[in-house]
Every structure is written in structure tokens, then in C-alpha cells.
C-alpha positions, 0 to 999 in steps of 0.5 A: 173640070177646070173653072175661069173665077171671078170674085166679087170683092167690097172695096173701100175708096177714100172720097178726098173732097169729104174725108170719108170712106165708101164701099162699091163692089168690084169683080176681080179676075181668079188669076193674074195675068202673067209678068210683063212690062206696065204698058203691056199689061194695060194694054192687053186689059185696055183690048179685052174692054178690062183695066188693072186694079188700082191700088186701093182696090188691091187692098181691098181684095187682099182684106176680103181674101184674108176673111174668107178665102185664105187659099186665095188671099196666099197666092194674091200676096204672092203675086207681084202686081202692078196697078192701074194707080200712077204716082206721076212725079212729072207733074206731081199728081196721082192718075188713075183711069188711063188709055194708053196709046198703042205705043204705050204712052198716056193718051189720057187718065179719067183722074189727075189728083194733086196738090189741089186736091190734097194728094202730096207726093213725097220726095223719099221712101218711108214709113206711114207712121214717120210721113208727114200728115200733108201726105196722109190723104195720098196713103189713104187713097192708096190703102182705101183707109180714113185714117192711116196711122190709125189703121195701118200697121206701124210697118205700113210702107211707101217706097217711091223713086221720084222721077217719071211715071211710077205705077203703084205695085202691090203684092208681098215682095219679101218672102222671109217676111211673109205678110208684113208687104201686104201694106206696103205700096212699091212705086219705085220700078221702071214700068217699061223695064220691069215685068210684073203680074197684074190682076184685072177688074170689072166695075160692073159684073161681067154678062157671062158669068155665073154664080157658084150656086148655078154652078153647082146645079148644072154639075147636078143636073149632068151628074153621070153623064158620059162625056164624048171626047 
């Protein structure tokens, strides 16, 4: 039989005003949506009551993935996806929590972070371990780390093209180097002319789901029975 999952995940969020890292659940669809333009797959999450990870959320489902569910940690990586986190070079912040207007443009966004809040965007793509420190609470606030030249492997990744709307990508773009993209943050692509998966969230637990354990009780209790098709 097959089964819609969702899968709760701990996701780290970096708190800009305190330095610190705090842990809040987040339940995230079992597939991804299939590849379409940024604008559309909001959309279609903004319609069903939904949104798109954001990127830290991103990294933490791929970290609780690959600790205790690998089969599902391969095709997470796997899939290309874009997020709900916008690296805005128009006015230099970082947005998160946006509506869109039904011809896909931003009516508004719940976050709008800049230099005021310390998020510095950078002008070119490099590596975390070679990036000025000014832009540290930016990586960490898209990783959802403390301390990113700690945390993060050496070949950890910020690819930006700095002009417009730029919405963090995630997933693990080179297949011959399997792995080594689950730490980058692709925020190059032209959101209306590139199609890409997306995963959605729900911050609180969704009212019909059930869990595995219930599950499993009901496949029990129906044990044997014939089915009329």
C-alpha cells in the first residue's frame, strides 16, 4: 500500500541577535514537489496553507536524514531544490517568510535581514573557509551553525550571482562528487527561468497525520481481510 509520509525533523536556526543556536521541530513532506520555476512552486505551497524549507531547515533535514534514515538522506541530496530563504541583492538582505502575489512577485516577507541585523551579502562566490568574517552570520543563518569555519567542512560553498531575487538552492548538484554539495548553498539560478524540486514544511504537526506506530496497529487490526475492489 502506498503511504503519503512526513517526517519530523529537529532543525537548528541561528538567533542573529544572540549568537546562539535553537532547535524547533519542523514536519517535512516524504516527496518533493516536482521541477518548476521558484514563483510557481511557492505558489502551489503558498495555495495548499504550506511554504518551501528554508535553507537552514534544509540542512537540518539532510543532518537528521543521514543519522537515522539514509535511504531518505540519498534521495533528499539528490533532488535539487529550491527554498523559501531569498538572497535579495536589490536591497542587499536576506527574506524569508514571503507571499507572493498571484503573478509571482513579492507582496511581502515576515523577515527582511541586513546589514542592520548583520547579514552582509557578498559580492562573488567562495569558500566558507576563505569568506570574510563580516559575512559569517549570513552562512550561519543559512547552515543553521554557530560557528561556520568550525563547523563546516573546508569544501563548505556559496555560489551567488549578485543581481535581483536570488533564492538559496539546495541539494547535491555534482553527482561525480557525490556528498561534498550537501554544504553548499547555490544562490545563482534565475528563479523564473530555471525548474527545480522543492520540499514543503509545516511548522506545527499537520491534523491528519498519524504516526508509524498507529499505522502499523491499524495494518493489524485488517490483517487478512479481503479487500473489494
Amino acid at each position: 500500500m502506498d503511504v503519503n509520509r512526513v517526517f519530523k525533523v529537529p532543525v537548528r536556526a541561528y538567533d542573529l541577535s544572540t549568537g546562539e543556536v535553537t532547535t524547533v521541530n519542523r514536519y517535512f513532506a516524504g516527496q518533493p514537489m516536482s521541477p518548476d520555476t521558484w514563483p510557481n512552486q511557492m505558489l502551489k505551497a503558498q495555495n495548499s496553507g504550506k511554504r518551501l524549507s528554508y535553507s537552514n531547515e534544509w540542512s537540518g533535514a539532510q543532518r537528521q536524514y543521514k543519522q537515522s534514515n539514509p535511504k531518505q538522506d540519498e534521495q533528499f541530496i539528490a533532488e535539487v531544490a529550491w527554498t523559501g530563504t531569498v538572497l535579495d541583492f536589490g536591497d542587499e538582505t536576506l527574506k524569508e517568510g514571503i507571499v507572493l502575489n498571484d503573478d509571482g512577485t513579492i507582496a511581502s516577507a515576515k523577515k527582511v535581514l541586513g546589514k542592520k541585523d548583520k547579514i552582509v551579502l557578498p559580492p562573488a562566490s567562495a569558500y566558507v573557509k576563505d569568506m570574510n568574517d563580516k559575512h559569517m552570520p549570513l552562512i550561519a543563518y543559512l547552515h543553521g551553525v554557530k560557528d561556520p569555519k568550525r563547523e563546516l567542512p573546508d569544501y563548505a560553498y556559496l555560489w551567488v550571482e549578485s543581481k535581483g531575487i536570488r533564492p538559496a538552492v539546495r541539494g547535491d548538484w555534482f553527482v561525480l562528487n557525490r556528498g561534498n554539495w550537501r554544504v553548499g548553498v547555490l544562490a545563482g539560478f534565475d528563479p523564473v527561468n530555471r525548474r527545480f524540486a522543492a520540499w514543503q514544511v509545516d511548522e506545527e504537526r499537520p491534523k491528519d497525520v498519524i504516526t508509524t506506530a498507529e499505522y502499523e496497529e491499524i495494518q493489524e487490526r485488517f490483517k487478512g481481510r479481503v479487500v473489494l475492489e
